[in-house]
ZAMARGU-4260 file (C-alpha; in steps of 0.2 Angstrom, whole numbers, plus 5000, padded with zeros to 4 digits):
<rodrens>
0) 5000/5000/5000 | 5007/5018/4997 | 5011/5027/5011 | 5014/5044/5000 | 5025/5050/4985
5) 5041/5056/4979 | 5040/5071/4965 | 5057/5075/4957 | 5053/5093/4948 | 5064/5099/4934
10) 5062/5118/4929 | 5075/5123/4918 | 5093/5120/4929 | 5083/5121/4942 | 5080/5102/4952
15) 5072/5095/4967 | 5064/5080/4975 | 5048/5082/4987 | 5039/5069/4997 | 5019/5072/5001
20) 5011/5060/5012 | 4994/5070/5008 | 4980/5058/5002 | 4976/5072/4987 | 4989/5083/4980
25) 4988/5099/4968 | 5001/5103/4957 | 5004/5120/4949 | 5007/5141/4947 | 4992/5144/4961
30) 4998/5152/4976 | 4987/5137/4985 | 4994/5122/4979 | 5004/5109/4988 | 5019/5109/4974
35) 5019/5127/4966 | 5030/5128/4953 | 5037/5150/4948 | 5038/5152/4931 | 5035/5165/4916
40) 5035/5150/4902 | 5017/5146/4905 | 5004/5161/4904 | 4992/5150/4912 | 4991/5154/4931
45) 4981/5141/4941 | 4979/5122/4945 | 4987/5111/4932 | 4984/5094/4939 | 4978/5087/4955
50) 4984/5068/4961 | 4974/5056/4973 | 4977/5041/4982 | 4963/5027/4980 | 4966/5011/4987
55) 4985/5013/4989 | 4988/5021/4970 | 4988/5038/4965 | 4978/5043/4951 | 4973/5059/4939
60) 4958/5066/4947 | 4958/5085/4937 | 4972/5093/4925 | 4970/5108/4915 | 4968/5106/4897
65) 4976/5123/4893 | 4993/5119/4902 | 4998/5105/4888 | 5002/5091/4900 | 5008/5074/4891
70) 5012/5056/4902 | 5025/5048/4896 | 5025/5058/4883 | 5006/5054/4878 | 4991/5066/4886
75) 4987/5064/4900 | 4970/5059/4904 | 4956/5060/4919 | 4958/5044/4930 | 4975/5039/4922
80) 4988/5029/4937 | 5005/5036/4941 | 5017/5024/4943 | 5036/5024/4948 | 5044/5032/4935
85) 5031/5040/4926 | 5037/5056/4918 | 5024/5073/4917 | 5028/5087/4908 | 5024/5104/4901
90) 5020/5107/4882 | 5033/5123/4874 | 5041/5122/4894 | 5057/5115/4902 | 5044/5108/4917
95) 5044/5091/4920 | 5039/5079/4935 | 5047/5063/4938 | 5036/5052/4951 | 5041/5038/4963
100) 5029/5028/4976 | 5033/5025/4993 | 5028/5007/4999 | 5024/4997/5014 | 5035/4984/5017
105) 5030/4966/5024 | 5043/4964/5036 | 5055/4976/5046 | 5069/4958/5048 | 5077/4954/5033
110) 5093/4942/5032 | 5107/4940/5016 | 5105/4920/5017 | 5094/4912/5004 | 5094/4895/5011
115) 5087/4892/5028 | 5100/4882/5041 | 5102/4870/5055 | 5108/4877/5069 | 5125/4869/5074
120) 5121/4861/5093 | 5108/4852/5081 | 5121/4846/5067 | 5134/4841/5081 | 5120/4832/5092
125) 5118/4822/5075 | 5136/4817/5071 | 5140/4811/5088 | 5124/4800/5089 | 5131/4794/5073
130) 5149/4790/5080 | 5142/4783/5096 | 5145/4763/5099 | 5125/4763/5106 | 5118/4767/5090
135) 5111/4749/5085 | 5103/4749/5101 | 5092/4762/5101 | 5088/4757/5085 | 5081/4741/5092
140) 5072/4749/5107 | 5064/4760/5097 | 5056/4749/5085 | 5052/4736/5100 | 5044/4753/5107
145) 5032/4755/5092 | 5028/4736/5088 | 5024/4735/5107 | 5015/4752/5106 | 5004/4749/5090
150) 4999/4733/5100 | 4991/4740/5114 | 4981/4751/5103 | 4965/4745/5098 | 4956/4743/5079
155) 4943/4754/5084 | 4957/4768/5091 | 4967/4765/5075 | 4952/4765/5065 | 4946/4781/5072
160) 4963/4790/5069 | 4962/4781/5049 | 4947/4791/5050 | 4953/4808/5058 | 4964/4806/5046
165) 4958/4804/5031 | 4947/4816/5035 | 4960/4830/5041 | 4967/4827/5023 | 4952/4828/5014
170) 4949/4844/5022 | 4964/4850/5020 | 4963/4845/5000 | 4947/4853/5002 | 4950/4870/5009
175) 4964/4869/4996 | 4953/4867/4981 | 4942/4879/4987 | 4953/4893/4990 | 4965/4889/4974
180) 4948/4889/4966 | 4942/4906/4974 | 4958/4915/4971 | 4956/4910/4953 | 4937/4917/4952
185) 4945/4931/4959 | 4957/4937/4948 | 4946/4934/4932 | 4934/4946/4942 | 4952/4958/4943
190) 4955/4954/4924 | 4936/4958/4919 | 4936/4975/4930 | 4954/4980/4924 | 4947/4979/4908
195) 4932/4988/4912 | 4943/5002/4920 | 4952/5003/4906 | 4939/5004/4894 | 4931/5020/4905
200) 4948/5027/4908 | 4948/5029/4888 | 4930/5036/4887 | 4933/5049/4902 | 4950/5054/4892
205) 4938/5057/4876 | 4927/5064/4886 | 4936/5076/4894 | 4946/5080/4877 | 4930/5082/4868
210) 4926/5095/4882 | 4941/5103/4881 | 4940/5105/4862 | 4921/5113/4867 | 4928/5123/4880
215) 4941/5131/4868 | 4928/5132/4853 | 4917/5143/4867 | 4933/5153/4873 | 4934/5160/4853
220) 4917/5162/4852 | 4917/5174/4867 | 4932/5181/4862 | 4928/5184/4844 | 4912/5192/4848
225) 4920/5204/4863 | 4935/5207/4850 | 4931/5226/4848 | 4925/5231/4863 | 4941/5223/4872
230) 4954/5230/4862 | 4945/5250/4861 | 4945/5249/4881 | 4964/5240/4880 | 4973/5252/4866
235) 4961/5266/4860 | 4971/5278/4868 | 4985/5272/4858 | 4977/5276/4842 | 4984/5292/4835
240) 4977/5303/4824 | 4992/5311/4811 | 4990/5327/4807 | 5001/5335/4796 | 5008/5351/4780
245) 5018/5351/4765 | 5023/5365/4752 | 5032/5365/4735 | 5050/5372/4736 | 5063/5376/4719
250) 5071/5361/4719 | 5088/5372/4716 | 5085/5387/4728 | 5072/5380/4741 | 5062/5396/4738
255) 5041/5392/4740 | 5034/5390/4725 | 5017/5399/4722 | 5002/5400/4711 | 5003/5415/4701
260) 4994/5429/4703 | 4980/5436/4692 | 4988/5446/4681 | 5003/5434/4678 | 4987/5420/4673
265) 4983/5429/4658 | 5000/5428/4651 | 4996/5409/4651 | 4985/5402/4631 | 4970/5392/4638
270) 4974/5373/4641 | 4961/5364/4655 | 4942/5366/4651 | 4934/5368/4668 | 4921/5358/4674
275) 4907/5368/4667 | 4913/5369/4650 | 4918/5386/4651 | 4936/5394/4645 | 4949/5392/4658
280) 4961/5405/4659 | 4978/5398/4662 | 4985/5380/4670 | 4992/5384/4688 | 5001/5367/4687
285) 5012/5372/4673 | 5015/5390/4679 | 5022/5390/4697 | 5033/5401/4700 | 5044/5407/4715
290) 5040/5424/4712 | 5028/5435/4715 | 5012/5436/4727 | 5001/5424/4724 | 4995/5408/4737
295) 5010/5397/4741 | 5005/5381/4735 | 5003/5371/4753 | 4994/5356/4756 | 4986/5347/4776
300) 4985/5330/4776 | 4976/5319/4790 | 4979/5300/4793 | 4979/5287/4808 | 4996/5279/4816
305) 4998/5269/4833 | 5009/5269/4847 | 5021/5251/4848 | 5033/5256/4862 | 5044/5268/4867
310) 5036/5282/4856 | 5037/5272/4840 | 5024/5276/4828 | 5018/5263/4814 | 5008/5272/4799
315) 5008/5270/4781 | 5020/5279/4771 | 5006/5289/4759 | 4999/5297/4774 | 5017/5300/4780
320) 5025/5306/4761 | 5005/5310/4752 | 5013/5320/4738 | 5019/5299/4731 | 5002/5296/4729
325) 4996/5313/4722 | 4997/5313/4701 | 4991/5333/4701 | 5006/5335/4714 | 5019/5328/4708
330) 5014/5333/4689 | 5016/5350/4697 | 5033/5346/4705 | 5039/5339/4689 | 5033/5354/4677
335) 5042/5366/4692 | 5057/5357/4694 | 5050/5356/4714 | 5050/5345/4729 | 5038/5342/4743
340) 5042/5349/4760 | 5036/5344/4778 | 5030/5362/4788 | 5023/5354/4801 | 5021/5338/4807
345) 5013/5332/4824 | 5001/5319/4832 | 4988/5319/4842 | 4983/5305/4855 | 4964/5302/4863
350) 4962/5313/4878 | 4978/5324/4876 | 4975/5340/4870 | 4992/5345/4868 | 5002/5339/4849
355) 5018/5329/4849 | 5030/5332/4835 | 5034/5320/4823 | 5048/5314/4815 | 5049/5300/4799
360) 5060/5286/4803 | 5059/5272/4789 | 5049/5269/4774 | 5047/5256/4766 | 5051/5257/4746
365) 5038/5243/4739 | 5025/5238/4753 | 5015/5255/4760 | 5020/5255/4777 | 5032/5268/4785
370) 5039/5270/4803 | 5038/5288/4812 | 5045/5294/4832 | 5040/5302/4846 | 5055/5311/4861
375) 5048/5295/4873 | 5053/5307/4888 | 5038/5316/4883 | 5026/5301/4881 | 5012/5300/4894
380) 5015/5286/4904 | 4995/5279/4905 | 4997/5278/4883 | 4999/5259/4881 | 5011/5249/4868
385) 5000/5237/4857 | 5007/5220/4854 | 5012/5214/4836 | 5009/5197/4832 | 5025/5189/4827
390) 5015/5173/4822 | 5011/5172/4801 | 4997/5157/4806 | 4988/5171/4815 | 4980/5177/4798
395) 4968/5166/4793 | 4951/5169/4778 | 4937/5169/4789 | 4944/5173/4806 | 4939/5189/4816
400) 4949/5206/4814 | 4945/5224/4822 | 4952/5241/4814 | 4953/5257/4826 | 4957/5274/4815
405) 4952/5290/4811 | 4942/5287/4794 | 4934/5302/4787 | 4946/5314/4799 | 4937/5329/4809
410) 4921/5325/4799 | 4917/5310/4805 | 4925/5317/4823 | 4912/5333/4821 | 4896/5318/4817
415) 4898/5314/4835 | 4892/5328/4843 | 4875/5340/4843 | 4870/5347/4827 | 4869/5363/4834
420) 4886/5362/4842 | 4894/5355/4825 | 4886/5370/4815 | 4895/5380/4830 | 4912/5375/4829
425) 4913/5375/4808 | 4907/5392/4811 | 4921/5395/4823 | 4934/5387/4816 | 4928/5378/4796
430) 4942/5388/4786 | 4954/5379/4794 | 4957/5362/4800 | 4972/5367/4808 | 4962/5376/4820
435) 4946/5365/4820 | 4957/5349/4825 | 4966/5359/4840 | 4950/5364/4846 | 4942/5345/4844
440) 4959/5340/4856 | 4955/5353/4866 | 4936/5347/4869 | 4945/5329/4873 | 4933/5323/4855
445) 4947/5316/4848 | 4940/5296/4849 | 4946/5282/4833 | 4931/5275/4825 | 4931/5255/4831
450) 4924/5242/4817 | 4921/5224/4816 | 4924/5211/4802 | 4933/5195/4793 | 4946/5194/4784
455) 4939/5189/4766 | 4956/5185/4756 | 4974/5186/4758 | 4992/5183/4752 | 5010/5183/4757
460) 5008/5202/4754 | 4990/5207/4758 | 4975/5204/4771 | 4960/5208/4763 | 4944/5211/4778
465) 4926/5217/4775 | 4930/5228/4792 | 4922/5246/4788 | 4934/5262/4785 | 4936/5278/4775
470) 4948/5291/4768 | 4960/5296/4786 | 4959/5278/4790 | 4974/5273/4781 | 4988/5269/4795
475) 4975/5260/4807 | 4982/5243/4816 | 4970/5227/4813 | 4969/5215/4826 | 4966/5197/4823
480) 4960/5187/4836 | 4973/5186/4847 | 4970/5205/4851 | 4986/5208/4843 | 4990/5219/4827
485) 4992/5208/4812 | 4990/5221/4800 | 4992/5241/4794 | 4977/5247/4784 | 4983/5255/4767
490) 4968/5254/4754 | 4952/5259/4757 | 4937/5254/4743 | 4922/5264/4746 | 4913/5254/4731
495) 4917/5239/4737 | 4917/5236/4757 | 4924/5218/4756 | 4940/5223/4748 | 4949/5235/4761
500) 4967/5230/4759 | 4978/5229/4776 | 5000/5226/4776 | 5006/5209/4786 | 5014/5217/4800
505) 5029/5207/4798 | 5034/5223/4784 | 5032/5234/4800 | 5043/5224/4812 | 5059/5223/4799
510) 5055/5244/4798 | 5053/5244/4816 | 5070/5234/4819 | 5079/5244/4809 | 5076/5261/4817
515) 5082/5253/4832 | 5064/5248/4840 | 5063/5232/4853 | 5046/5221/4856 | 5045/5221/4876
520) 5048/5200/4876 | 5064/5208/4868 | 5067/5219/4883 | 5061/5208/4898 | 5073/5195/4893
525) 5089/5208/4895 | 5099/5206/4911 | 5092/5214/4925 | 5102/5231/4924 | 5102/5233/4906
530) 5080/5232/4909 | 5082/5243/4922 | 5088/5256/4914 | 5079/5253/4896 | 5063/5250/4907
535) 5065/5270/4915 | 5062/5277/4894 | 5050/5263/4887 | 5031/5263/4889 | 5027/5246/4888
540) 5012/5233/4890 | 5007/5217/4892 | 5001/5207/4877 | 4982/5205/4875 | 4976/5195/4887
545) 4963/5181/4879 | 4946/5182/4884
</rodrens>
């Protein structure tokens, strides 16, 4: 019978060997069980398996199906034994638990000899009986003994000890039979119910895999439908609306160039209709000049970035450079010999009312995605990181994604409050947006739009989703599933609502490592002084938690 159990745990280089004399026993990260095992390998915090002893083995009682447990390097199942030597470990970890039963033993005297003895005053009694001139007779007294003795006993004494006798065998033969006979019923009863165990141990292990399967399928369920809300309350304030102003300069004396004036227009011979048909005086594309007093030829643009840690900004590079995606601009660049150039560019973050400056990191020269900074002294501390999922299966047609951005810019910003207010502030402030987005920061009304949908397509360059945006969107991070960013929103199709166009964001990461960026995994597994000190400039989070 077991009298308890020996646990050898492993946990890296870490080793030790436990004894529990406890009938049950609970095995895991919970601050309440017997054997607790610290460790950041495993997210799951909680029971992971629980041990008791029936009838003098220990067996499965409960075991989390999220922890990746394997016996013997099998599953584990409900209701399985542990016996001497089995082997338990973790799934992805360096945890294992090495078991060893502690037994009764039948006796507490033991001896080396096999063979049982004769004690010597026994052996040397013998050989001097042996050597002694007497020995003939006793032999004849003591077979004159028994003729003489079998005489004076009578037939019917003789006859009743035959009797005895036999009888005395026969029971004996009897009780034998019997219990040889009984012991044999027994264990085919043991072999039918062995069986019998066996075969219920392997319908509890389906069983409780077919749960665990169910339990998973309901966790996505949950998870999928509370996607949106989980990740606006998580990382909306991390969502930052890019703001930004860009003139044309000579390209050989960096003077502005401008759009001529009224009287230098009628120099110009007709050469674009306008829309009505009517005569056109003049093309201001082709006649910009650096000279002068007319309008310099300047240009806002809006789009939507998000924060990754330690002020790194993830956009597209259109909304970054918009002037590459213009064909009116850069026809007028080219027919001025011209080039764009930044005024101003700054960010705004939910619930700040205050602008951070900007400055462009990387872009990338194929894929529409471009990497932008922040002083991380100046970030506020309660802005959050968002996760990037480092893991390509993550993307998949049919799963769940969630885009957060700023589509439509201050119009769709200005939808969301009074009418009477909304006519109000484009009184105030409607000739220039400039002025109309300080004053929507200033109000705290500066809140990303949050959308739902599925990915409909994809390739090893583009995820395709059916999740609603608009012009100002592009630059928004889409979350899969995971609640982690899989993607950076780039094309917007407002014909066509199932074919808005997202980058992988692997493209991001190789921008982001370049310019000197490092996930928080990254940073967390740095020697503890070295984390210290990068820990004092990094605002950092922990990844999603799922649901």
């Amino acid at each position: 019978m077991a009298l308890g159990i020996i646990i050898h745990i492993s946990v890296g280089s870490e080793k030790r060997t436990e004894f529990f004399s406890e009938e049950r026993l609970s095995i895991g990260s919970d601050e309440n069980c017997d054997l607790q095992i610290h460790t950041k390998q495993l997210e799951s915090a909680g029971v992971w398996l629980r041990l008791e002893n029936t009838e003098g083995v220990f067996r499965v009682i409960d075991f989390d199906p999220l922890a990746g447990l394997t016996k013997n390097d099998a599953p584990i199942r409900r209701f399985v034994a542990i016996n001497d030597g089995d082997i338990v470990r973790v799934s992805d970890t360096d945890i294992s638990f090495t078991f060893f039963a502690l037994a009764e033993k039948p006796s507490l005297i033991t001896t080396k000899r096999s063979d049982p003895q004769v004690a010597p005053f026994i052996a040397e009694a013998a050989l001097d009986a042996a050597a002694s001139p007497q020995r003939d007779d006793a032999k004849a007294f003591l077979r004159e003994f028994s003729r003489e003795l079998m005489r004076e006993i009578s037939w019917t004494t003789k006859l009743i000890a035959l009797v005895l006798t036999a009888g005395f065998l026969s029971g004996v033969l009897y009780l034998g039979y019997s219990v040889s006979s009984e012991l044999r019923a027994s264990r085919e009863q043991a072999e039918i119910q062995r069986d019998m165990i066996g075969r219920l141990e392997d319908q509890l292990g389906t069983a409780s895999q077919q749960l665990g399967d169910l339990d998973r399928t309901n966790r996505d369920l949950i998870r999928s439908q509370s996607l949106a809300q989980n990740v606006r309350v998580e990382y909306g304030s991390a969502i930052c609306l890019i703001v930004g102003v860009y003139d044309l300069v000579d390209r050989s004396s960096g003077r502005v160039l401008r759009y001529p004036d009224a009287h230098a227009l009628e120099e110009y011979p007709y050469q674009v209709p306008s829309e009505d048909d009517t005569p056109m005086v003049g093309n201001p594309q082709t006649s910009l000049t650096t000279e002068g007093s007319g309008s310099p030829v300047e240009y806002d643009f809006i789009g939507t970035g998000f924060h990754v840690g330690d002020g790194y900004i993830v956009t597209n590079r259109h909304v970054l450079q918009p002037w590459t995606e213009d064909d009116v601009v850069k026809n007028m660049m080219r027919n001025s010999n011209g080039r764009a150039r930044v005024r101003r560019l700054v960010i705004y973050f939910p619930g700040h009312p205050q602008p951070f400056p900007l400055k462009l990191r990387q872009t990338d020269a194929r894929e529409d995605v471009a990497v932008a900074s922040i002083d991380a002294t100046q970030m506020p501390s309660e802005i959050p990181s968002i996760p990037l999922e480092m893991n390509g299966e993550a993307a998949t047609v049919g799963r769940t994604v969630v885009t957060m951005g700023y589509p439509n810019g201050p119009d769709r910003l200005l939808a969301m409050v009074d009418d009477d207010e909304a006519k109000s502030i484009n009184a105030r402030f409607g000739n220039s947006r400039q002025n109309l987005i300080n004053f929507l920061a200033q109000s705290q009304k500066i809140v990303p739009l949050t959308t739902q949908g599925a990915i409909t397509d994809l390739d090893a360059r583009r995820i395709v989703h059916d999740a609603r945006t608009a012009e100002g969107g592009s630059g928004a991070p889409l979350f899969g599933q995971s609640g982690r960013v899989i993607g950076v929103n780039f094309g917007v199709f407002t014909e066509n609502t199932a074919v808005n166009m997202a980058v992988p964001v692997r493209f991001a990461v190789d921008l982001l490592r370049k310019a000197g960026w490092r996930s928080p995994e990254e940073i967390q597994n740095e020697p503890s002084s070295d984390a210290q000190i990068a820990g004092a400039n990094t605002n950092t989070s922990a990844p999603a938690r799922p649901n």
